[in-house]
PQR file with spaces between the fields and no chain letter, atoms N, CA, C, O and H, PARSE charges and radii, in Angstrom:
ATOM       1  N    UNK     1       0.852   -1.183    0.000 -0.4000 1.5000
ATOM       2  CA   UNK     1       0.000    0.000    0.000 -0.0000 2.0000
ATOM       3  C    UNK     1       0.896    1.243    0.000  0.5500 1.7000
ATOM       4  O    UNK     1       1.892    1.348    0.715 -0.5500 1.4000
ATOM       5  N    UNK     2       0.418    2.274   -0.948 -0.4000 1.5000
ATOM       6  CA   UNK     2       1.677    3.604   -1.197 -0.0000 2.0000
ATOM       7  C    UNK     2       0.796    4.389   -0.009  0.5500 1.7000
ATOM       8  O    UNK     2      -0.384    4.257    0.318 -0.5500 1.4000
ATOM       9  H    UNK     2      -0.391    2.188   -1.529  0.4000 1.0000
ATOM      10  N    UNK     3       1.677    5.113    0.416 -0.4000 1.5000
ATOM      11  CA   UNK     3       1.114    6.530    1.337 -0.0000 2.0000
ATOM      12  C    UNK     3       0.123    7.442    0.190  0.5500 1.7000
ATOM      13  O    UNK     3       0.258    7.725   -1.001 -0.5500 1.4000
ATOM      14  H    UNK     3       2.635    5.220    0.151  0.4000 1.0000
ATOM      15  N    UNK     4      -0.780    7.685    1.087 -0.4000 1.5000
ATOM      16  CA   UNK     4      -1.521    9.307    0.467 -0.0000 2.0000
ATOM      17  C    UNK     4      -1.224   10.436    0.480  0.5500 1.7000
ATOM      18  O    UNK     4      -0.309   10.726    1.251 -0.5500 1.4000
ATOM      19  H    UNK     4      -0.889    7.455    2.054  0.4000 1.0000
ATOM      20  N    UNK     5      -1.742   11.370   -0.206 -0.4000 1.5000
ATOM      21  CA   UNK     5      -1.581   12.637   -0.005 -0.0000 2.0000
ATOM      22  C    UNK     5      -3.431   12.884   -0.122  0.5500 1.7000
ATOM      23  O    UNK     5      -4.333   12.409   -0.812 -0.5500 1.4000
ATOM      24  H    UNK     5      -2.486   11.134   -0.832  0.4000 1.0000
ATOM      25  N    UNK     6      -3.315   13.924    1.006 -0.4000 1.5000
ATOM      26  CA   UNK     6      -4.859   14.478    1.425 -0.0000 2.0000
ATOM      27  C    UNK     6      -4.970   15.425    0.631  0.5500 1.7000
ATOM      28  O    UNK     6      -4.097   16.289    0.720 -0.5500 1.4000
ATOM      29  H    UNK     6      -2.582   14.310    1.566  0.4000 1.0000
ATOM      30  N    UNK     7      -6.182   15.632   -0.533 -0.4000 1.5000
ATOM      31  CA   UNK     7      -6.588   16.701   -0.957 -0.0000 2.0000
ATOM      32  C    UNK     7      -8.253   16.874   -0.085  0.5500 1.7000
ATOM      33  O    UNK     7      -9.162   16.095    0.204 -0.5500 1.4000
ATOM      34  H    UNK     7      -6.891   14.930   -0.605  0.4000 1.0000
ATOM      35  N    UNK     8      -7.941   18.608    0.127 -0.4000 1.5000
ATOM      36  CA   UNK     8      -9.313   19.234    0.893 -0.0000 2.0000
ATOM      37  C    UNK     8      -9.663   17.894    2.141  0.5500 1.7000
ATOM      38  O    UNK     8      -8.971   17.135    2.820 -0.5500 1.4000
ATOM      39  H    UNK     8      -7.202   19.240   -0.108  0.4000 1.0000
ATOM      40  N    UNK     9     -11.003   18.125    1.967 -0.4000 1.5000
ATOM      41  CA   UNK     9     -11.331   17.586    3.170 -0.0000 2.0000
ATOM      42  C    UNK     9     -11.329   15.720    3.143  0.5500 1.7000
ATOM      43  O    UNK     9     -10.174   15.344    3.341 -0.5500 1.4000
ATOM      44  H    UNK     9     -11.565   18.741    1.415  0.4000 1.0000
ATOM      45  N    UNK    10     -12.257   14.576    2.964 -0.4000 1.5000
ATOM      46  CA   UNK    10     -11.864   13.428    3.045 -0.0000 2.0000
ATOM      47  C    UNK    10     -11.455   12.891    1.388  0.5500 1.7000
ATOM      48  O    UNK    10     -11.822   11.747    1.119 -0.5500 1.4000
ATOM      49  H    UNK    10     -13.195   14.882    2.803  0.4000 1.0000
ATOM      50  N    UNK    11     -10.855   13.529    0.494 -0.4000 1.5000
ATOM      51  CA   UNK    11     -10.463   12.893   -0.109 -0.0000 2.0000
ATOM      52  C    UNK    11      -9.119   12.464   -0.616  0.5500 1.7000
ATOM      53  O    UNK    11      -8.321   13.389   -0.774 -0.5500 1.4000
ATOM      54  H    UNK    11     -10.558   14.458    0.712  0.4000 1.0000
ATOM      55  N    UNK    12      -8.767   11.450   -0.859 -0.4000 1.5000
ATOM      56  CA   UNK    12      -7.325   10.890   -0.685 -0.0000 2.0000
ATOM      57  C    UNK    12      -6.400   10.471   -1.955  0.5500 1.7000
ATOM      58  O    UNK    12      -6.763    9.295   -1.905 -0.5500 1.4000
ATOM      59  H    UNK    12      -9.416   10.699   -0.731  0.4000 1.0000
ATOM      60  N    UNK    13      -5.749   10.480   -2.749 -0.4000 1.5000
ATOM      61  CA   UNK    13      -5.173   10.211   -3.862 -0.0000 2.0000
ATOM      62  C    UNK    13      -3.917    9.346   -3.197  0.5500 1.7000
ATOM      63  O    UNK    13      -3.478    9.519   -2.060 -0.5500 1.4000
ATOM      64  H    UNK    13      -5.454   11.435   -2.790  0.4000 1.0000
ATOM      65  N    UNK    14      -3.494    8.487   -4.056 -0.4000 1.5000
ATOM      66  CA   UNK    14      -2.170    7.852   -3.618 -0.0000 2.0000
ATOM      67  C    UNK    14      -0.800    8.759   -3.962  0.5500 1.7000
ATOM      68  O    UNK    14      -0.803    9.428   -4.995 -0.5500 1.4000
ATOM      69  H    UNK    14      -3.851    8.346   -4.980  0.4000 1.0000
ATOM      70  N    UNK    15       0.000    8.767   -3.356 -0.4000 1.5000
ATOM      71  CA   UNK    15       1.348    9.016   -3.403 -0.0000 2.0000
ATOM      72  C    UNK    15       1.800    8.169   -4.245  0.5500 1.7000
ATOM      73  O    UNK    15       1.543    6.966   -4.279 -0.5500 1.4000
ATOM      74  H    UNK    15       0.002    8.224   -2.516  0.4000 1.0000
ATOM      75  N    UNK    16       2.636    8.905   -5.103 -0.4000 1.5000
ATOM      76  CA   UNK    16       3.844    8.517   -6.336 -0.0000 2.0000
ATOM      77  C    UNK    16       4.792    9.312   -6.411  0.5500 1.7000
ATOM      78  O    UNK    16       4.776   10.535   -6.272 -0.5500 1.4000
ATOM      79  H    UNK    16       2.845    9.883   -5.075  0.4000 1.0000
ATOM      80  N    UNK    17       5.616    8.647   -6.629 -0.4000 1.5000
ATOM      81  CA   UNK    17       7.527    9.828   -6.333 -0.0000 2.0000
ATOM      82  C    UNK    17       7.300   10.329   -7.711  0.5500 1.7000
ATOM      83  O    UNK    17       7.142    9.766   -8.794 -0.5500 1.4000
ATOM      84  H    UNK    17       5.629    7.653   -6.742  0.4000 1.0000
ATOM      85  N    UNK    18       7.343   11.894   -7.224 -0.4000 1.5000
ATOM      86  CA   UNK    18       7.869   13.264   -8.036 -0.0000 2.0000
ATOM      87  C    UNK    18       6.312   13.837   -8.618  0.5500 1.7000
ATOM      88  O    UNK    18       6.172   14.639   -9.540 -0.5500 1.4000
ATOM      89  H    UNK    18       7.472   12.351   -6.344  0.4000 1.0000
ATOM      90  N    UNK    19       5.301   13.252   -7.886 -0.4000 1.5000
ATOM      91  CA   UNK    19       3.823   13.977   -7.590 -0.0000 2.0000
ATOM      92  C    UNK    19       4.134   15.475   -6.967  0.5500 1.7000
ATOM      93  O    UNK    19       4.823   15.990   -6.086 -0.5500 1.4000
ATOM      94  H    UNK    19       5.415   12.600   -7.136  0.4000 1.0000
ATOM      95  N    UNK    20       3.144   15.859   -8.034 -0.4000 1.5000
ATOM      96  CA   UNK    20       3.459   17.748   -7.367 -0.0000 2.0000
ATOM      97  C    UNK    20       1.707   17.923   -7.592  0.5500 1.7000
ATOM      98  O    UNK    20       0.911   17.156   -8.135 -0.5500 1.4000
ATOM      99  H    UNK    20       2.584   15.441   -8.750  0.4000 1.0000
ATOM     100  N    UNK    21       1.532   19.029   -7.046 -0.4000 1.5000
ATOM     101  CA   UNK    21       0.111   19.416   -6.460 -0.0000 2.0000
ATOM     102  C    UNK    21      -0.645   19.243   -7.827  0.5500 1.7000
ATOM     103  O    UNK    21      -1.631   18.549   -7.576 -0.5500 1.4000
ATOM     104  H    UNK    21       2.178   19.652   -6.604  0.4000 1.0000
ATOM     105  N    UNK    22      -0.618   19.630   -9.426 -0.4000 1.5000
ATOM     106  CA   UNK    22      -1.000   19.793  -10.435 -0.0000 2.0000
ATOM     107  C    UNK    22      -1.645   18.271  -10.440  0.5500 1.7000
ATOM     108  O    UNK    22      -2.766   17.975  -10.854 -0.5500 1.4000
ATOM     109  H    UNK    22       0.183   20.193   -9.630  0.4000 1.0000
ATOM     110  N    UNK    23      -0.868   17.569   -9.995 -0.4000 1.5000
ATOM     111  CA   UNK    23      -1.403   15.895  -10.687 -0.0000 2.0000
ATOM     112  C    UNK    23      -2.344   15.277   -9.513  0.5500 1.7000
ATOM     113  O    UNK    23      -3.229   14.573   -9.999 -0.5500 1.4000
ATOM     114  H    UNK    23       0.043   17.809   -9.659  0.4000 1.0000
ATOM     115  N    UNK    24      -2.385   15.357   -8.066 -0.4000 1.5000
ATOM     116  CA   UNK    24      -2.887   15.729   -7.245 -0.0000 2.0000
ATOM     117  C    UNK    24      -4.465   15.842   -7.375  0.5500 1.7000
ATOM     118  O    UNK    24      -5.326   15.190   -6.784 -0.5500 1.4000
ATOM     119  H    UNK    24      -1.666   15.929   -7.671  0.4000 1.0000
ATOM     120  N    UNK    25      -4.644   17.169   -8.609 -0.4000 1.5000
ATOM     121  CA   UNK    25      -6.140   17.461   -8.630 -0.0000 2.0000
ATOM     122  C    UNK    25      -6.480   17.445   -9.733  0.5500 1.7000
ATOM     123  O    UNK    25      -5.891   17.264  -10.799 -0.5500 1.4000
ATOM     124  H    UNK    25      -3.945   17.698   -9.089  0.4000 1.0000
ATOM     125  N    UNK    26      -7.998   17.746   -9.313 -0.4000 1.5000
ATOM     126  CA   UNK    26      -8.431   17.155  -10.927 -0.0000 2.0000
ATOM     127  C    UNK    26      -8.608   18.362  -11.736  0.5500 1.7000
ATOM     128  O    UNK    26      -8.310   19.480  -11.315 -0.5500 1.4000
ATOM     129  H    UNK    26      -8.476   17.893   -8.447  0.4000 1.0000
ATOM     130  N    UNK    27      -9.165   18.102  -13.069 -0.4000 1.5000
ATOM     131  CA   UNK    27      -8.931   18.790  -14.091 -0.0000 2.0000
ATOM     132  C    UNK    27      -9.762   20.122  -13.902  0.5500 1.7000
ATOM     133  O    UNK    27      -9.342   21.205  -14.309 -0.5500 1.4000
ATOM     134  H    UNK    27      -9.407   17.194  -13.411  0.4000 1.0000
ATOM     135  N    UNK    28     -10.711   19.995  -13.393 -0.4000 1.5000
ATOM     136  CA   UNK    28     -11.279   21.391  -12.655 -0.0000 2.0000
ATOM     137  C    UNK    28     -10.946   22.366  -11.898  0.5500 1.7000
ATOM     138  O    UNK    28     -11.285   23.549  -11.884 -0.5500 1.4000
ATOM     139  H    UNK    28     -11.051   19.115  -13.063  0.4000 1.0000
ATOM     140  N    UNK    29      -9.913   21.465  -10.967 -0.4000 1.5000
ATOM     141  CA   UNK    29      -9.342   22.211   -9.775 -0.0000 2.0000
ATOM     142  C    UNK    29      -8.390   22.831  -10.562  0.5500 1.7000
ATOM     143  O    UNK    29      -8.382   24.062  -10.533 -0.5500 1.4000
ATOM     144  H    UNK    29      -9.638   20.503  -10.978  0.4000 1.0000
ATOM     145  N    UNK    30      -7.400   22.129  -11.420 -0.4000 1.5000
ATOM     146  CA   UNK    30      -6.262   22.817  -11.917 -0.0000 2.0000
ATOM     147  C    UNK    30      -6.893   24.026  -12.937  0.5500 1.7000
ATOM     148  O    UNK    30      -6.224   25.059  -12.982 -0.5500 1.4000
ATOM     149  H    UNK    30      -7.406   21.130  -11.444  0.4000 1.0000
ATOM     150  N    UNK    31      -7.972   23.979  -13.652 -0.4000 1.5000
ATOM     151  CA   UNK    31      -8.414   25.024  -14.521 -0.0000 2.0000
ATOM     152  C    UNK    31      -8.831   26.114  -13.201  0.5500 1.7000
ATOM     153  O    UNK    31      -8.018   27.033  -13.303 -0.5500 1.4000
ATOM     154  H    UNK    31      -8.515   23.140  -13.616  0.4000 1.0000
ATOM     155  N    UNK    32      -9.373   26.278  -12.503 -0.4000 1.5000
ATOM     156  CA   UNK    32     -10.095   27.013  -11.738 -0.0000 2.0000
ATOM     157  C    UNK    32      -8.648   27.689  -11.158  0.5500 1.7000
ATOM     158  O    UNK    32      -8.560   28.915  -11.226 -0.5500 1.4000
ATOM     159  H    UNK    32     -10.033   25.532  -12.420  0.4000 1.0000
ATOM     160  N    UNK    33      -7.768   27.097  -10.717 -0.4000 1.5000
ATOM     161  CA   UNK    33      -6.635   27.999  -10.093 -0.0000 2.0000
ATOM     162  C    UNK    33      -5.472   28.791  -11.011  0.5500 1.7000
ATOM     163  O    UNK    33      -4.647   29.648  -10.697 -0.5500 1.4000
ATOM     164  H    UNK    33      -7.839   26.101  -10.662  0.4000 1.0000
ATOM     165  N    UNK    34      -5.786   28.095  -12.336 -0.4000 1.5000
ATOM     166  CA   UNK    34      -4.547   29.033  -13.247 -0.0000 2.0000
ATOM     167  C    UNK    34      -5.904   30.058  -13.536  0.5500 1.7000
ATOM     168  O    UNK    34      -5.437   31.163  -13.814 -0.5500 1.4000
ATOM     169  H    UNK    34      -6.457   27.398  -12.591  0.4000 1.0000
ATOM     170  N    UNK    35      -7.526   30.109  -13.576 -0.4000 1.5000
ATOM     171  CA   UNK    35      -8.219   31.046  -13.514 -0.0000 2.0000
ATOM     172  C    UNK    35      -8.128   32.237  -12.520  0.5500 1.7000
ATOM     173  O    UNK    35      -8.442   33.422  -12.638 -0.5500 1.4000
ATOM     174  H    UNK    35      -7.905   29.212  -13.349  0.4000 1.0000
ATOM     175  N    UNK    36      -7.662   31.613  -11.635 -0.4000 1.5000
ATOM     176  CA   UNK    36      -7.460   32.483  -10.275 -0.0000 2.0000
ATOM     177  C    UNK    36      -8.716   32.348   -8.976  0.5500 1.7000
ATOM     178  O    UNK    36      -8.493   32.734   -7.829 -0.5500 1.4000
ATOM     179  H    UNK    36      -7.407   30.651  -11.540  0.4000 1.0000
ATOM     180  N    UNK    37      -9.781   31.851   -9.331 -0.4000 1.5000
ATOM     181  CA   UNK    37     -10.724   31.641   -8.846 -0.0000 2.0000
ATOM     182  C    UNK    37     -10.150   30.302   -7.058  0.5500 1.7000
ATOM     183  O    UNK    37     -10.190   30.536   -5.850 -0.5500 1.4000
ATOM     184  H    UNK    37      -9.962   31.537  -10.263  0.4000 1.0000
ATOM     185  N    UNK    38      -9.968   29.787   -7.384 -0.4000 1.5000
ATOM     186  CA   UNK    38      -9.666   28.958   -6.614 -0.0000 2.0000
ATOM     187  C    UNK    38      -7.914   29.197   -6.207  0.5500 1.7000
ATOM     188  O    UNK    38      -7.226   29.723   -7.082 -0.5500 1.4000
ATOM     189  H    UNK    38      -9.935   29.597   -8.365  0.4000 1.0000
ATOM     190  N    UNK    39      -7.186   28.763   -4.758 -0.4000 1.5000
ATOM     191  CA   UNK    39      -6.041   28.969   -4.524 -0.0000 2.0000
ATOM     192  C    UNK    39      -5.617   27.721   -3.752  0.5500 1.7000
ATOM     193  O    UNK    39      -6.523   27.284   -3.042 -0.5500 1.4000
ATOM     194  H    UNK    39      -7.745   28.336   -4.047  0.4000 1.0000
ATOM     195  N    UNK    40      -4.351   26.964   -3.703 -0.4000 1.5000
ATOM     196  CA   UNK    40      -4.120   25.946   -2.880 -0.0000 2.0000
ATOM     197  C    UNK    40      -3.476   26.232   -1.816  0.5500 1.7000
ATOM     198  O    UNK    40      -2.712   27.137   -2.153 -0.5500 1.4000
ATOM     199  H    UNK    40      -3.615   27.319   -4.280  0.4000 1.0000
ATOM     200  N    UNK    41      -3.321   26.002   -0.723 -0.4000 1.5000
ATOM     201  CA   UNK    41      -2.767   25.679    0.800 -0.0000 2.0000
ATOM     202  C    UNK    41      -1.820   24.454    0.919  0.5500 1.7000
ATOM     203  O    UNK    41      -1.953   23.417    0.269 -0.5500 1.4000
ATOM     204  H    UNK    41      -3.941   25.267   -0.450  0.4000 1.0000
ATOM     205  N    UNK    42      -0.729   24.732    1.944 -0.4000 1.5000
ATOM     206  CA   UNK    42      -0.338   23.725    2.613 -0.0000 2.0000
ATOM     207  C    UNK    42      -1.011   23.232    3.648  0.5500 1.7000
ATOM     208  O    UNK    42      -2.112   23.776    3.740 -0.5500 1.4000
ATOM     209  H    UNK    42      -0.621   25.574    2.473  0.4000 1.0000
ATOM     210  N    UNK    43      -0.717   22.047    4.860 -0.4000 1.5000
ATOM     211  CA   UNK    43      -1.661   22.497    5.865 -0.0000 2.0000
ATOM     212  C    UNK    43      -1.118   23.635    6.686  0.5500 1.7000
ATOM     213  O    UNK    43      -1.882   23.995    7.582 -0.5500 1.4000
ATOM     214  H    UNK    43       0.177   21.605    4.785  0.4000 1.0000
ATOM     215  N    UNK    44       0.382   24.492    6.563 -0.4000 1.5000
ATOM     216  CA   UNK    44       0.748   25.339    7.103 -0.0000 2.0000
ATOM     217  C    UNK    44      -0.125   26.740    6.853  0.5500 1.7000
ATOM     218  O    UNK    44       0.095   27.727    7.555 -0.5500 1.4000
ATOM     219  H    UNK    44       1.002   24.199    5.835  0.4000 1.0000
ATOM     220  N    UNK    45      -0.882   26.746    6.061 -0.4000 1.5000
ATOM     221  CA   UNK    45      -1.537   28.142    5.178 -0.0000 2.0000
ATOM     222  C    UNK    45      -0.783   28.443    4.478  0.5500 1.7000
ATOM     223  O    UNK    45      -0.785   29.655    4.263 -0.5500 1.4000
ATOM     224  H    UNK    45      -1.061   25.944    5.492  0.4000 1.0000
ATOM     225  N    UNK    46       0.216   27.668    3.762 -0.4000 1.5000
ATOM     226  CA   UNK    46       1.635   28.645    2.874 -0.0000 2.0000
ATOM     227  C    UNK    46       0.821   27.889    1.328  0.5500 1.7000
ATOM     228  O    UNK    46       0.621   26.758    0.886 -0.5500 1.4000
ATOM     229  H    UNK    46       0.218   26.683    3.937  0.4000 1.0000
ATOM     230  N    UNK    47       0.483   29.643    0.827 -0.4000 1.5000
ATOM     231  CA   UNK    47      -0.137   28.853   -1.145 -0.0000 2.0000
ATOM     232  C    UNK    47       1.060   28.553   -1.453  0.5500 1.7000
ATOM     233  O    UNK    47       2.166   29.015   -1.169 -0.5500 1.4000
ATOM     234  H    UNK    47       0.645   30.562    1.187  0.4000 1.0000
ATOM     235  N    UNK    48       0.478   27.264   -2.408 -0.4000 1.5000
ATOM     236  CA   UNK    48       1.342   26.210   -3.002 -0.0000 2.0000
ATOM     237  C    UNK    48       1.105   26.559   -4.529  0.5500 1.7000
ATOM     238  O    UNK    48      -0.094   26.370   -4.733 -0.5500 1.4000
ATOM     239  H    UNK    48      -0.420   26.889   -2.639  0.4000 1.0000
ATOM     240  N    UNK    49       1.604   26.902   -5.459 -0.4000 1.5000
ATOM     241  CA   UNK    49       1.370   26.541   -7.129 -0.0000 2.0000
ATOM     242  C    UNK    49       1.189   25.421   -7.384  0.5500 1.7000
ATOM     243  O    UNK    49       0.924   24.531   -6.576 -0.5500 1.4000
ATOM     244  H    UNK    49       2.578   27.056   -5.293  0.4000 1.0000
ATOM     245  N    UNK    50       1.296   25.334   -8.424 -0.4000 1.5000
ATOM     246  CA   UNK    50       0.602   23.611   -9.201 -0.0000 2.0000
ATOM     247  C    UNK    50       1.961   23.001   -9.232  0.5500 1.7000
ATOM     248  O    UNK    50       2.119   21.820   -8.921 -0.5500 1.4000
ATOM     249  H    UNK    50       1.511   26.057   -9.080  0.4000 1.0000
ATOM     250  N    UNK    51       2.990   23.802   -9.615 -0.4000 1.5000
ATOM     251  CA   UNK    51       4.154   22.861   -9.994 -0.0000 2.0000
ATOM     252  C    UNK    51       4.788   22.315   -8.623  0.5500 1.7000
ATOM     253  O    UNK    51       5.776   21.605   -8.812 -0.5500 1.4000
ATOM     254  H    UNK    51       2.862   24.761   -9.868  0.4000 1.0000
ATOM     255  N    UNK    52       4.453   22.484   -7.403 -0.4000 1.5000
ATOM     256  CA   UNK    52       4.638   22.441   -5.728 -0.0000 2.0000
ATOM     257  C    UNK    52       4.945   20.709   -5.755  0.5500 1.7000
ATOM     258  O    UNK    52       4.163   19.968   -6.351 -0.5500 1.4000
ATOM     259  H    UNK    52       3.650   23.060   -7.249  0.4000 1.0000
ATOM     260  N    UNK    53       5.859   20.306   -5.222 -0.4000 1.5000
ATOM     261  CA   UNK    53       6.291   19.095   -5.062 -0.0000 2.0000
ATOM     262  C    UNK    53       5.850   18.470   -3.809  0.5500 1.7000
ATOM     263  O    UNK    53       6.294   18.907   -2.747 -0.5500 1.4000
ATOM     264  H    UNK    53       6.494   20.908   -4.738  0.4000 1.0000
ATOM     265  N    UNK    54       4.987   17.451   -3.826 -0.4000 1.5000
ATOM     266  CA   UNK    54       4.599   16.645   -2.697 -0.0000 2.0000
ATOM     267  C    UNK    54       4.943   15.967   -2.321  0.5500 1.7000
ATOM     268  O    UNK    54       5.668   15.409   -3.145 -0.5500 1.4000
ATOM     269  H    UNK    54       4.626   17.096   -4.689  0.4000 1.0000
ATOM     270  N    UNK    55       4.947   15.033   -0.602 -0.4000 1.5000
ATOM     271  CA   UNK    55       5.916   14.135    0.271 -0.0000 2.0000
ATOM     272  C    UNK    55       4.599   13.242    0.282  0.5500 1.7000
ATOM     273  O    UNK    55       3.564   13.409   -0.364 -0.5500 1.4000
ATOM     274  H    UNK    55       4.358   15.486    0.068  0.4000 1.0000
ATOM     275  N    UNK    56       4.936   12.222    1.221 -0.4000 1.5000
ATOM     276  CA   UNK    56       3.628   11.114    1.834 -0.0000 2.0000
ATOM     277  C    UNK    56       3.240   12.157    2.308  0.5500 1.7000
ATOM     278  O    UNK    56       3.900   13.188    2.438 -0.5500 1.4000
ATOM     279  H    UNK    56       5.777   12.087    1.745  0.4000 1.0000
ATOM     280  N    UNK    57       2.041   11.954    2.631 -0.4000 1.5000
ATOM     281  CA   UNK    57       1.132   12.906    4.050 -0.0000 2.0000
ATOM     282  C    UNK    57       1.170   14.252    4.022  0.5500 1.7000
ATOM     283  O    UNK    57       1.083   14.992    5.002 -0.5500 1.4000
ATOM     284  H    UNK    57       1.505   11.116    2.525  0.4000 1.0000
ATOM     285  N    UNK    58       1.362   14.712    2.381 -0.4000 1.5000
ATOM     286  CA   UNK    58       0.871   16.169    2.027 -0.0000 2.0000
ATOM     287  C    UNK    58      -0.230   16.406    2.208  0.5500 1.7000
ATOM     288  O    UNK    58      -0.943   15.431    1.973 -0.5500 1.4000
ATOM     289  H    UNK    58       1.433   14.111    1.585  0.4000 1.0000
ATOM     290  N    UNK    59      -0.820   17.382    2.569 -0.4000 1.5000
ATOM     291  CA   UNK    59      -2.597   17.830    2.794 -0.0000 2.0000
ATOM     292  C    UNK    59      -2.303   19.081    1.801  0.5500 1.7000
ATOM     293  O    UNK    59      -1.370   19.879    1.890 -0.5500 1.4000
ATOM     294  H    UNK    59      -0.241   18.174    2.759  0.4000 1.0000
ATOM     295  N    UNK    60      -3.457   19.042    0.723 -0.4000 1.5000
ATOM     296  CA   UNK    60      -3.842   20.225   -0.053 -0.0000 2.0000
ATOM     297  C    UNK    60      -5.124   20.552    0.546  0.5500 1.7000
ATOM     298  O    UNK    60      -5.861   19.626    0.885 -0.5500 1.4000
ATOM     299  H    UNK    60      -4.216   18.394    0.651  0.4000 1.0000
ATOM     300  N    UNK    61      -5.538   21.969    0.745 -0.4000 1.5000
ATOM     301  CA   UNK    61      -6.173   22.860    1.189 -0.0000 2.0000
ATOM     302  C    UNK    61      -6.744   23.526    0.147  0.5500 1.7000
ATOM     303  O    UNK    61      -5.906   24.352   -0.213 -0.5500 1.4000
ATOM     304  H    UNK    61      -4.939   22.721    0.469  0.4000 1.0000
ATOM     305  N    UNK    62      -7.693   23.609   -0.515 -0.4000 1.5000
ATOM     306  CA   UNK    62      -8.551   23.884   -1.617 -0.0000 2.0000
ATOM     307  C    UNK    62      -9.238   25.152   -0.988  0.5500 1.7000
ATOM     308  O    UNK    62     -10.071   24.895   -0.119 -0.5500 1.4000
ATOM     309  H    UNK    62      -8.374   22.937   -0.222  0.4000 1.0000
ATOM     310  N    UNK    63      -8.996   26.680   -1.329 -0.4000 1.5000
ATOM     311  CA   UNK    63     -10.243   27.634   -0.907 -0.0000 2.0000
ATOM     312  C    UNK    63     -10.857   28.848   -1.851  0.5500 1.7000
ATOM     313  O    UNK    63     -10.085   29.655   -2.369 -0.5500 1.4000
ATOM     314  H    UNK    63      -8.319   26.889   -2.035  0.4000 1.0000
ATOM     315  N    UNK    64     -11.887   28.908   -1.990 -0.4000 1.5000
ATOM     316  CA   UNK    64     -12.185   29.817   -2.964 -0.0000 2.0000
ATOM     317  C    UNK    64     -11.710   31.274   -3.193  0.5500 1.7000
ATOM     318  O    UNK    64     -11.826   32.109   -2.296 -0.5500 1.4000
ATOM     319  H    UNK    64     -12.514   28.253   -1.569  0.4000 1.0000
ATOM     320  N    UNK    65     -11.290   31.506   -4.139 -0.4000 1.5000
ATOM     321  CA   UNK    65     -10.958   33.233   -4.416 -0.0000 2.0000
ATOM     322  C    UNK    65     -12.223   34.263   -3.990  0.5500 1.7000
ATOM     323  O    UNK    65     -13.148   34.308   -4.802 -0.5500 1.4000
ATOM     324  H    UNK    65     -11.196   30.827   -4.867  0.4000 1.0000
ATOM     325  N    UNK    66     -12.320   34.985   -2.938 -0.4000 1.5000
ATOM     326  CA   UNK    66     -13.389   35.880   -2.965 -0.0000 2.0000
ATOM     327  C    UNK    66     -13.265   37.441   -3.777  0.5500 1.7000
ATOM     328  O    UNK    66     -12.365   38.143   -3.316 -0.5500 1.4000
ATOM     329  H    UNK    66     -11.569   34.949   -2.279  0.4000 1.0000
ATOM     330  N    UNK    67     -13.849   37.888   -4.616 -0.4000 1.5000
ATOM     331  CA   UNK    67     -13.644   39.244   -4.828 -0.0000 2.0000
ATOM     332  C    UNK    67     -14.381   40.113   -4.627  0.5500 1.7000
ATOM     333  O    UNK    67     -15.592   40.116   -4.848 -0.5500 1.4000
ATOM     334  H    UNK    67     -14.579   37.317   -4.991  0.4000 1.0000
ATOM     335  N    UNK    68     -13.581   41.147   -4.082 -0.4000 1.5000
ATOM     336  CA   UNK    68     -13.884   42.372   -3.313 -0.0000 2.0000
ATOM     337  C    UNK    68     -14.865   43.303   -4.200  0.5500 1.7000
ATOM     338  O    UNK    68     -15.255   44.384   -3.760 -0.5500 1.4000
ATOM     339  H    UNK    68     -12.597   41.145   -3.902  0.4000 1.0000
């Protein structure tokens, strides 16, 4: 069994060496954030880009862009 990486809240993708946040999510998520609409998190609060390189037991943090 490979380790996960946590995207948002219970959902889980498997870990694969040299996984970065882009592959991570799905094809929506990645359109919506080069839109700007959507932004990713570590679980530290530090935004991550798409090209962001992931470990086992990365948590992505999915939150909507609000505009002012």
């Amino acid at each position: 069994m490979s380790p996960l990486v946590r995207v948002v809240r219970e959902r889980f993708v498997p870990y694969l060496p040299g996984m970065t946040v882009q592959t991570a999510l799905t094809p929506e998520e990645r359109d919506r954030i080069r839109e700007g609409t959507l932004k990713a998190f570590d679980r530290h609060g530090h935004e991550i880009g798409l090209e962001g390189a992931l470990s086992p037991g990365s948590e992505i943090i999915l939150r909507e862009v609000v505009q002012a």
